[in-house]
C-alpha positions as CSV (number, residue, x, y, z in Angstrom):
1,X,4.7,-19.5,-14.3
2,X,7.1,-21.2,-12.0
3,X,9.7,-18.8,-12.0
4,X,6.9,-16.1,-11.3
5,X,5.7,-17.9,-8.5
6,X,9.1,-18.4,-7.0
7,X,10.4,-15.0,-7.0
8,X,6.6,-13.7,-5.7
9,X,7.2,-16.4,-2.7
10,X,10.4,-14.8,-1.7
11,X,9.0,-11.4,-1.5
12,X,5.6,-12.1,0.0
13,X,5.0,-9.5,2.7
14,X,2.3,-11.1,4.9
15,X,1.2,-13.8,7.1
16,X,-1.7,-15.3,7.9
17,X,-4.7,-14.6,5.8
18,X,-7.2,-14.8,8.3
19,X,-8.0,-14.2,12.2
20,X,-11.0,-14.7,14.2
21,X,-14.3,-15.9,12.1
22,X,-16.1,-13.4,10.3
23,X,-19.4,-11.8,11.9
24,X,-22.9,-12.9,9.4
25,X,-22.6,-9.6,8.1
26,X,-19.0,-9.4,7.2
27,X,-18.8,-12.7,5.7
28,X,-22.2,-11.2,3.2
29,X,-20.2,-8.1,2.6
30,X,-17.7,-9.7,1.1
31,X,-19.8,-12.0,-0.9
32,X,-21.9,-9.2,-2.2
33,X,-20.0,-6.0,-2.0
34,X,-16.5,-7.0,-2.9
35,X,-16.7,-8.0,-6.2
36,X,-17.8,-4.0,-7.5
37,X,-14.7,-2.9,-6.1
38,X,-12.1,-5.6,-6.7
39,X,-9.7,-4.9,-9.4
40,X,-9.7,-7.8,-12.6
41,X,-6.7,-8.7,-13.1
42,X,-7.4,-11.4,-15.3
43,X,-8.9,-8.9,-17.8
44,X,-5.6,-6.4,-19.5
45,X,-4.8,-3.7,-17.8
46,X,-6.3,-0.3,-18.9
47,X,-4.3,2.5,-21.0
48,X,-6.0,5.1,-18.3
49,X,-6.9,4.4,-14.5
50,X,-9.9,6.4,-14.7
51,X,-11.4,3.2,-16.7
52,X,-11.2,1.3,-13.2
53,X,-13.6,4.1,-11.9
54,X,-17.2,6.0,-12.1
55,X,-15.8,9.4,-12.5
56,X,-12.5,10.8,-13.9
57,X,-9.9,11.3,-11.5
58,X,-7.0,13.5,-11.2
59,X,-4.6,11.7,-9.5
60,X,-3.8,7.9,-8.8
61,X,-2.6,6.3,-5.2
62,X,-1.7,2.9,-4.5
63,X,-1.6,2.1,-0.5
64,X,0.3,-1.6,-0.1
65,X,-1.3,-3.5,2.9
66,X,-3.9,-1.4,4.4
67,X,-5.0,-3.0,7.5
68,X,-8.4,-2.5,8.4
69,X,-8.4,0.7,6.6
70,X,-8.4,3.8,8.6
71,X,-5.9,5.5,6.4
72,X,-7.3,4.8,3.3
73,X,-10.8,5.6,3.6
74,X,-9.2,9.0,5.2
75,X,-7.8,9.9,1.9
76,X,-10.3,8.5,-0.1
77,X,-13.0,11.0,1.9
78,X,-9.8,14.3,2.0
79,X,-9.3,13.5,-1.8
80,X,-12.5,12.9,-3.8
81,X,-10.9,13.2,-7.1
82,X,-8.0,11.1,-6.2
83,X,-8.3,7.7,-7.6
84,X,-7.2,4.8,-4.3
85,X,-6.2,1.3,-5.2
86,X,-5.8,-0.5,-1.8
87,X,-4.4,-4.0,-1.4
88,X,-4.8,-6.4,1.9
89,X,-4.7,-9.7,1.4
90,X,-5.6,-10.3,5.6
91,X,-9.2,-11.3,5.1
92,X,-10.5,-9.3,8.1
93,X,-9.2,-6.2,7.2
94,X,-10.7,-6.2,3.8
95,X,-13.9,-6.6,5.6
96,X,-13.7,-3.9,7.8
97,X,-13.1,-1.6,5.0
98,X,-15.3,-2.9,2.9
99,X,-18.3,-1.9,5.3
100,X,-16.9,1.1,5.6
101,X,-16.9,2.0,1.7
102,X,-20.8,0.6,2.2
103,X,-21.4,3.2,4.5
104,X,-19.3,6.3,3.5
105,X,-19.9,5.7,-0.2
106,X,-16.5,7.4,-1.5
107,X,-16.4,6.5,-4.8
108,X,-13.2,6.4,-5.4
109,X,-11.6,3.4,-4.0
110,X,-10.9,0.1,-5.8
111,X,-9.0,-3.0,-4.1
112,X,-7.3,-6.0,-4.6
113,X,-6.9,-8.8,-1.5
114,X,-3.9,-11.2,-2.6
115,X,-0.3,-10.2,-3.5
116,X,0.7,-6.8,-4.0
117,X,2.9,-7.5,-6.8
118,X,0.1,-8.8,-8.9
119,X,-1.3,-5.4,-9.1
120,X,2.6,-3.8,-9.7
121,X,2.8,-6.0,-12.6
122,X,-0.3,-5.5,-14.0
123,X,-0.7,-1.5,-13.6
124,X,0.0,0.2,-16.8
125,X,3.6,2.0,-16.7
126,X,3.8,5.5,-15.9
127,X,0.4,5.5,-13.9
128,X,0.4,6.3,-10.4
129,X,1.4,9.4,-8.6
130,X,2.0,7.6,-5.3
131,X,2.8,4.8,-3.7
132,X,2.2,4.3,0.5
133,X,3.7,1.2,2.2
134,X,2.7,2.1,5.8
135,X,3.5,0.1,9.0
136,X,4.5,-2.8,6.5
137,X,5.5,-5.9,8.6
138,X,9.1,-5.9,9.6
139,X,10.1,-9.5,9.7
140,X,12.3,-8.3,12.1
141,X,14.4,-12.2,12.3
142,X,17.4,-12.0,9.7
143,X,16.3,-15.2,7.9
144,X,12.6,-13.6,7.2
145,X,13.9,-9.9,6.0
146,X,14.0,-11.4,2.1
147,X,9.8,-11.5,2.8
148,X,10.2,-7.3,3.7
149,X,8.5,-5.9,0.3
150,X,10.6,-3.3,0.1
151,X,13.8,-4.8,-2.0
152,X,15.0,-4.2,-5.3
153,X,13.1,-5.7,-7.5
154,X,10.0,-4.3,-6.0
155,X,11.6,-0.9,-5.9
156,X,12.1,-1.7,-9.8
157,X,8.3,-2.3,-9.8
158,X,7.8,0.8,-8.1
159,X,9.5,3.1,-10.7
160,X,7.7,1.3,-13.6
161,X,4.6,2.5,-12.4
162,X,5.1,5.5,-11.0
163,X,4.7,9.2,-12.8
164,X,8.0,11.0,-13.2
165,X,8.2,12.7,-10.0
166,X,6.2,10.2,-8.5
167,X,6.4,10.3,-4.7
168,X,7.0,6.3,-2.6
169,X,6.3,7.1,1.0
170,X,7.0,4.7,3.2
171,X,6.4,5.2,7.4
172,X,7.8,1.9,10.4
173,X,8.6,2.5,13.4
174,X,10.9,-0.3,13.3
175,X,14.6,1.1,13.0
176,X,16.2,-1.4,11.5
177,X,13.2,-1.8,8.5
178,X,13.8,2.2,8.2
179,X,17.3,1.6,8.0
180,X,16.8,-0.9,5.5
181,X,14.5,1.2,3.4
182,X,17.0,4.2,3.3
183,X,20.1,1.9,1.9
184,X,17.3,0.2,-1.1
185,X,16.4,3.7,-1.6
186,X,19.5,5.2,-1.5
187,X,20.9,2.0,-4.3
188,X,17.9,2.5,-6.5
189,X,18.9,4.9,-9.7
190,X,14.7,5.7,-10.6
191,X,14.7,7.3,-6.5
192,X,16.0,10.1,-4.5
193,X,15.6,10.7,-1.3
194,X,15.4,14.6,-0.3
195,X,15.1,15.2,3.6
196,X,17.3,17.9,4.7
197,X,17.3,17.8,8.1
198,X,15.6,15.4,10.8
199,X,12.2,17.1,10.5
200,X,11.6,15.8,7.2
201,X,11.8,12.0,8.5
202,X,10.2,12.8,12.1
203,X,7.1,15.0,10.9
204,X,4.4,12.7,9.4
205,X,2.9,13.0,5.6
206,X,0.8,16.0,5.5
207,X,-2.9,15.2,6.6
208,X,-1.4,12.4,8.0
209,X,-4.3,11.0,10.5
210,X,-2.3,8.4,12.3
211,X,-3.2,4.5,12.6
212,X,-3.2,2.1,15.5
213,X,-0.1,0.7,14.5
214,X,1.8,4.1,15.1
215,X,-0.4,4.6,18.5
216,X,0.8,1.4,20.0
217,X,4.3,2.3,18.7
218,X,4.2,5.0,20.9
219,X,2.7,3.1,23.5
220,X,5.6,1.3,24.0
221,X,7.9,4.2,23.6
222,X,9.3,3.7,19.5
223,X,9.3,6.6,17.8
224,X,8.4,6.4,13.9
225,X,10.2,7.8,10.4
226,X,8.1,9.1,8.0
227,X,10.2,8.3,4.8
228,X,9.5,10.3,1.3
229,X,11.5,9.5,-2.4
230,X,10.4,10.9,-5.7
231,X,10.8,9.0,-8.6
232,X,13.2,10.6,-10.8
């Protein structure tokens, strides 16, 4: 347990946990509402995803860090038989989507608001067919880039639950976190990365519906990289 604990503290990939106080509402939600859709992972993990769900589903998608959700639920509605496991440990966010799943009622969405790892280490191998780590926080200071999740031992986590020709797609706007991403990418034996010429890093993910984070990127005049490597 110790040595868990100390190599999850030197990847953790977010901050604070919580902003401003929760509205009535919000706070209810999560009492209420939350529980239906967070994962167990005290309970083994399941041979098939489609146990975590109330239909079967086709495909599985893991989306690391989901602020308050705009991408996920936008897949979630585009790909009914897709099954989503989002993770976000920021308190606030996970409320924010969790009204939303209230209201839109996709069905297919199950999430998990502590440690992304947890969930990596827990997932059965071989049983997602993507992975999105999208606008993840740079740590831009050199002493904090050990917290950026993607390294190489989460890149090992990564090919231990991904399908053979699993896609990781990964989006910053951060140069030196895309930079960063390329070299792990490019050191890890389970990944390849395909682009052939500057489109395929410029263009975003097909149905790609943007988030804030990329709109204030451009804001303030960053461009972003839309990175894509299949598990081998």
């Amino acid at each position: 347990m110790t040595e868990t604990r100390a190599r999850r503290a030197t990847e953790a990939f977010f901050g604070r946990r919580k902003g401003k106080p929760l509205r009535e509402q919000q706070a209810a939600n999560l009492q209420t509402l939350l529980p239906a859709l967070k994962l167990d992972l005290a309970a083994p993990a399941p041979a098939s995803l489609d146990a975590l769900f109330d239909r079967p589903m086709a495909r599985f998608r893991l989306e690391i860090g989901f602020g308050g959700g705009e991408h996920l639920m936008h897949r979630a509605i585009l790909e009914p038989s897709t099954g989503f496991i989002g993770v976000e440990p920021f308190v606030n966010s996970m409320a924010k989507l969790v009204a939303r799943v209230e209201a839109e009622a996709p069905g297919n969405i199950r999430v998990h608001d502590d440690d992304a790892t947890e969930v990596l280490d827990w997932l059965p191998p071989a049983s997602l067919d993507q992975i999105d780590l999208l606008y993840p926080d740079p740590w831009p200071k050199r002493k904090h880039w050990k917290r950026r999740f993607v390294s190489a031992v989460n890149l090992d986590r990564f090919a231990r639950v991904l399908k053979p020709g699993g896609l990781f797609c990964f989006a910053s706007d951060i140069d030196t976190y895309v930079n960063w991403t390329l070299l792990h990418g490019r050191d890890h034996a389970a990944f390849d990365w395909r682009a052939a010429s500057a489109a395929d890093w410029r263009t975003p993910f097909s149905g790609w519906p943007g988030t804030r984070y990329e709109a204030k990127a451009r804001r303030e005049g960053r461009a972003s990289a839309y990175l894509t490597f299949t598990r081998i």
